[in-house]
N, C-alpha and C positions, 0 to 999 in steps of 0.2 A: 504494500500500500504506500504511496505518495503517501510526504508529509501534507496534511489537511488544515493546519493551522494558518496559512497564508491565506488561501482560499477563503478559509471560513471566516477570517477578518474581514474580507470583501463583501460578505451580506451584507444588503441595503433593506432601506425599509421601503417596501416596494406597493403598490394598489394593485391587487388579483382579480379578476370578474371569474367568479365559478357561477359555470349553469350546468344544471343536470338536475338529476334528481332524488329532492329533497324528502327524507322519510322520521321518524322517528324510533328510537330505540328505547326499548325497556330493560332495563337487567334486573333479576329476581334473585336474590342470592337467598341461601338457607341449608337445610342440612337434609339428610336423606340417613333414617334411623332403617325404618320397617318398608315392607314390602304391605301393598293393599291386598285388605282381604277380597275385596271386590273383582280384583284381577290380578295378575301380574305383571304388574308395576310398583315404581317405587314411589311412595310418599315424601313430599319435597316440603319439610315445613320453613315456611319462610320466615325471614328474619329481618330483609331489607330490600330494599326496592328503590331502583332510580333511573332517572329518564336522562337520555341525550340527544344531540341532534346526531343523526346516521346519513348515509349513503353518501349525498355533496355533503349533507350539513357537518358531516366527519372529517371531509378535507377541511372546508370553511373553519374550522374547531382550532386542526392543525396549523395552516395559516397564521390563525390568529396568535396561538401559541410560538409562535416561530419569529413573532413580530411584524406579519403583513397586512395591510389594511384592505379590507376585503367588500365586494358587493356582491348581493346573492341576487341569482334571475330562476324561478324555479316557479313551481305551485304549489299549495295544498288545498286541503280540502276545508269547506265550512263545517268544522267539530272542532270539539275540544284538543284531539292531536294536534293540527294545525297551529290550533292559538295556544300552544303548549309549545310545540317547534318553533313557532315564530320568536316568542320570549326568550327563549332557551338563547337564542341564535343572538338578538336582539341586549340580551343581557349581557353577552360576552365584544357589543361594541361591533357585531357585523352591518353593511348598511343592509335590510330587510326591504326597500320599500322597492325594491321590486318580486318579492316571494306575493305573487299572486294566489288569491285564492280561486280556483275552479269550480264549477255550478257541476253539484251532483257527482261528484270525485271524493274518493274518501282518501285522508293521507294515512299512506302505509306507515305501519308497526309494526315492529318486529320485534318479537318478547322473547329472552332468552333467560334459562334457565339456569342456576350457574351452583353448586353442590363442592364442597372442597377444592375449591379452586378448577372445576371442572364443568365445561356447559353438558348439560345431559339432556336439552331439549331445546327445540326454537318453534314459537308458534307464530305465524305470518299471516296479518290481518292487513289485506291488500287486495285491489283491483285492479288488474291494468286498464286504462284508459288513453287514449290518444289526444294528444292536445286540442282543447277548440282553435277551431277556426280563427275566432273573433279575437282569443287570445293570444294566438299566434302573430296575429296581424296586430295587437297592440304592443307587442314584445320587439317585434323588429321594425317601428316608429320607432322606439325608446334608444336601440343598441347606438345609434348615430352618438345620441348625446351621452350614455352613459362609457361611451369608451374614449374622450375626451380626456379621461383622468385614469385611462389604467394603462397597467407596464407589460400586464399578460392575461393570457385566456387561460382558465382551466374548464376543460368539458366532461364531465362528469357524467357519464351514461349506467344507470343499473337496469336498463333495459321495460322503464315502466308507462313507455310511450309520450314521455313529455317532448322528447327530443325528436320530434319532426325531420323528415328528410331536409324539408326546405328551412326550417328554423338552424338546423345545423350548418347549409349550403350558406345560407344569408352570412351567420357571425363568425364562420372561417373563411370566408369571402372579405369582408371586412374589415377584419382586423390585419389580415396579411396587406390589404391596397392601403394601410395605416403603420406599418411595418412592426405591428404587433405579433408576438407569437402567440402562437397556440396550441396548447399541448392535450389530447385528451385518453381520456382511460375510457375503453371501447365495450361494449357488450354486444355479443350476435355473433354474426356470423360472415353479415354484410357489414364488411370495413371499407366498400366502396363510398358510402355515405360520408367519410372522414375524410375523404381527397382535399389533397392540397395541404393539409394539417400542417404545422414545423414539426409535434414529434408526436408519435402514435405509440400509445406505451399498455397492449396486454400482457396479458401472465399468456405463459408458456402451453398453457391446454388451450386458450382463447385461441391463441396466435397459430396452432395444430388445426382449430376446426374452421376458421375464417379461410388458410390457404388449402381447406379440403383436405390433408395429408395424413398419414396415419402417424402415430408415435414412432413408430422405428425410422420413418425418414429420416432425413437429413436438415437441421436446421436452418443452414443454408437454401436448400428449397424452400422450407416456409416461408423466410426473409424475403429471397427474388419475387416471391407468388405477391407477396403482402404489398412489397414495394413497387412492383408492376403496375397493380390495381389503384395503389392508392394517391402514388405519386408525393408520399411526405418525405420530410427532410431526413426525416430519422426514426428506423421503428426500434424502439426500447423493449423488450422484454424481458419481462420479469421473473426468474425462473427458480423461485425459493427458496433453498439450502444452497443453488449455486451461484445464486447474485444475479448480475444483470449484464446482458447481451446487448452491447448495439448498433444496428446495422444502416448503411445507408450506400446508395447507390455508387459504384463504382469506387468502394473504399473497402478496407478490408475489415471484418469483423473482430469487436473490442469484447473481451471479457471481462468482469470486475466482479470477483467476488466476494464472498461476504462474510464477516465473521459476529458469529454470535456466541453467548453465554449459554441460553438454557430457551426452548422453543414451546412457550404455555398455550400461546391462543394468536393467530393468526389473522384474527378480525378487524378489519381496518387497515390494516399492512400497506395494499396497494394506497389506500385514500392519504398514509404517510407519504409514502416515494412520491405522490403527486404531490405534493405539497412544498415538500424540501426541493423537487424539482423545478416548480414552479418561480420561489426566491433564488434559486441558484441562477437559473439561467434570465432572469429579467434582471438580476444584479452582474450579468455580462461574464459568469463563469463557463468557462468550457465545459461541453459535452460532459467531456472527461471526468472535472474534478464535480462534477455535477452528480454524478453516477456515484463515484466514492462517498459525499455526501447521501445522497438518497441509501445506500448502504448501509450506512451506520445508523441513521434514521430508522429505518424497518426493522434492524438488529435490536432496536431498545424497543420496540412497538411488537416485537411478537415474544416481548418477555414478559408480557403482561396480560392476563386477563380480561378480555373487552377490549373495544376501541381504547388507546394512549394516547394521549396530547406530547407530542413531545416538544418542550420548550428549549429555548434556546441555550439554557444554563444547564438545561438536563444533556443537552446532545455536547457541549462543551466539554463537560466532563467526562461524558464516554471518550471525546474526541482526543484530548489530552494523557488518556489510560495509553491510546494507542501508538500515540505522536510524539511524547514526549520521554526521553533514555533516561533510566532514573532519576525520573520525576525533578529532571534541571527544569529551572527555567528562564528563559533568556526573552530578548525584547520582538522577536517575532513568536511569541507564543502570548502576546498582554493580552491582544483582544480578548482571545479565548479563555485565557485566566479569570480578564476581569467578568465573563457570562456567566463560567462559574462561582465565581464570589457576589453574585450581583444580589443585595440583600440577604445574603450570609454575613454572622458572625464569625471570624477569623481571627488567629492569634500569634503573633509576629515575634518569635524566637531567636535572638541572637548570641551564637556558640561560635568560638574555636576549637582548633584541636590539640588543644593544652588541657580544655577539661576531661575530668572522670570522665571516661565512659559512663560508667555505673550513675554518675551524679547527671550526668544528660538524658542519659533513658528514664530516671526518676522523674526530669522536671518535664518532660515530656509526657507521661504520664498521668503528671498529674495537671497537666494542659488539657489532656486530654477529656478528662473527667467534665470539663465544661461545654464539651457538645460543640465547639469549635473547629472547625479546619485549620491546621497547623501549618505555617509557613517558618522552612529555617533559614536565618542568612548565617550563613558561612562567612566568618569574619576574617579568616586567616586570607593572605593575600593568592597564594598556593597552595591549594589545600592538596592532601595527597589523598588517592585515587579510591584506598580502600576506605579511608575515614566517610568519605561522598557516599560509596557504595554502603557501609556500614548503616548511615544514616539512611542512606534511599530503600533501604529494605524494613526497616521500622513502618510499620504497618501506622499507625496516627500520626507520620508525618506526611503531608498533603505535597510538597512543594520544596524545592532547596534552592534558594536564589546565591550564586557565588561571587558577585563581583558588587563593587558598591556603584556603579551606571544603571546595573540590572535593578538594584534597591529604587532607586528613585523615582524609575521610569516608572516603576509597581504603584510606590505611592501617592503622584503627581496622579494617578489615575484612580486607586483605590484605597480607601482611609483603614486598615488596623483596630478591629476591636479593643484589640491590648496588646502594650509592646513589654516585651520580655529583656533580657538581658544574662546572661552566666557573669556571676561575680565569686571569685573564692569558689569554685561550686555550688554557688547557692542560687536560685532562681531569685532575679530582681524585676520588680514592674518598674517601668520606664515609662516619664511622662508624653513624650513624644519623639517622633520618627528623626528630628536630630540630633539626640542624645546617642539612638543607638548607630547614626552615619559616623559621630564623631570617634565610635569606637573600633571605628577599620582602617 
């Protein structure tokens, strides 16, 4: 893997337009003792219960969590779902005021079941319907003026007929003669519909039934079949345990794959990758470092049961496990530093390596006791190689900054819950960050 910390300092704060469609999600959690006497099945006594927005409203979530400022174009239905998604969506700062409602449309729900960490059921209360008419033709009046103020298109399809052939033709028409991209997450079969798109991004069974092909082909036939038909920039596919594929016409195909921890629940996965994709490439990152991005995104999203927001401080810190060589940190790693420290409490440790071992591991320790992230400056001018390593293996030290440029550049940008200091071997609170500059 590329270093990602340059990159990921390059996120902007960008305006998204996601249309697709918009549904509601239920999660039921509780426990499962007995088996019914009624049948065989098991009894799910619940415990707790909580709504989110699903399908686009999932991407739109991620988005928001990620720092993008987002407008939703979508429908629902006149019920209480509806004005329950709209709020949802609404509370979290998305613009709403084009989520339409539709006459005689119910908005989907989808209730999932969820038993020790485990979904053991989904019930899906939904219609498919095809866009009105009237609505459609109010939709594509509006798209002129509401793409005035955005960076990128996300098109969001779960296949539940909102997405019109010609409502689709209209706003990738559009946006491209506005040199906007557009990037959409596909459902069916017909990915003819998506021509012209900049990047076409299904999972790997999608991307098998669209080019006709069975699984034993060659993925390179799917790619040509897809990009024949569709004429996009770039088709993405998304291929689960082994990261992302991406193909584009007369270039040769990229691999990138993916590492993860522990694989709980898979829900929402793609609605991340669209997400982080989205910010990556309307903030002018390559293809490339785009893909490694959306990787690690999806890595921390299916470590979690249920759809995951992932925020930017959350993907920071995954981003720095991987980026950074015992946990140094130097001035092309601040942005990413500061995402992770961004309203965390932190505790600013200054050691040589004239003290105790024994007396550093103690005050460390009991630094730690405060629920803090530990940052150490290394005060000696040279430090020696095992000393770095000794400390980089200390599991409650967050961070080792070694030079006094690196010190400053930290603090000019992030302020120190409490500065520490080694005296005699004894832990000292220091009143501020030039007391402990003075001491290098």
């Amino acid at each position: 893997m590329v270093k990602l910390t340059g990159p990921f300092s390059k996120l902007q704060k960008v305006h998204t337009l996601v249309i697709g469609d918009f549904m509601l999600d239920r999660y039921t959690y509780g426990e499962v003792r007995r088996i019914s006497p009624e049948a065989p099945v098991s009894i799910l006594k619940v415990d707790t219960e909580k709504m989110l927005p699903g399908g686009a409203g999932n991407v739109v979530l991620n988005l928001l969590s990620l720092g993008s400022k987002v407008t939703a174009i979508g429908r629902v239905g006149d019920d209480l779902q509806g004005d329950i998604l709209k709020k949802l969506l609404k509370d979290k700062n998305a613009n709403v005021d084009y989520l339409y409602t539709q006459k005689n449309y119910k908005t989907s729900l989808k209730n999932r079941f969820i038993a020790e960490s485990q979904q053991i059921l989904r019930v899906d209360f939904e219609k498919i319907d095809s866009l009105l008419k009237e609505l459609e033709e109010k939709i594509i009046k509006k798209l002129e003026k509401v793409l005035k103020s955005i960076d990128i298109v996300a098109i969001s399809d779960y296949g539940k007929g909102f997405l019109s052939d010609r409502l689709l033709k209209f706003i990738i028409d559009l946006a491209k003669s506005k040199n906007i991209p557009v990037i959409v997450d596909p459902k069916g079969k017909n990915f003819k519909k998506y021509e012209k798109a900049t990047i076409l991004k299904p999972n790997l069974k999608e991307a098998y039934a669209a080019a006709n092909l069975n699984e034993y082909e060659d993925i390179e036939l799917v790619s040509k079949n897809i990009l024949d038909k569709t004429n996009v920039d770039f088709l993405m596919i998304t291929r689960s345990k082994d990261g992302i594929s991406v193909f584009s016409k007369n270039k040769k195909a990229k691999n990138f794959p993916v590492k993860t921890k522990e694989v709980k629940d898979v829900t929402g996965a793609g609605d991340t990758v669209l997400a982080m994709l989205c910010i990556a490439l309307a903030s002018k990152l390559s293809i490339d470092h785009a893909c490694e991005l959306c990787n690690i995104a999806a890595s921390i999203a299916i470590e979690h049961i249920g759809c995951k927001e992932i925020t930017l401080s959350l993907f920071a810190k995954r981003l720095l496990e991987y980026d950074i060589e015992n946990k140094i940190f130097d001035f092309s790693h601040l942005f990413t530093l500061k995402k992770v420290l961004e309203g965390c409490e932190f505790s600013l440790l200054g050691i040589n390596s004239t003290h105790s071992i024994t007396d550093i591991f103690k005050s460390i320790k009991k630094l730690s006791k405060k629920n803090h992230e530990i940052i150490i400056y290394i005060l000696d001018e040279n430090p020696k190689d095992e000393f770095v390593d000794l400390l980089s293996s200390i599991n409650e030290v967050s961070f080792i900054i070694l030079n006094n440029s690196n010190l400053k550049n930290l603090i000019a940008e992030i302020n120190p819950t409490n500065i520490y200091a080694m005296k005699k071997n004894q832990l000292n609170k220091l009143n501020n960050t030039k007391e402990l500059i003075k001491r290098s």
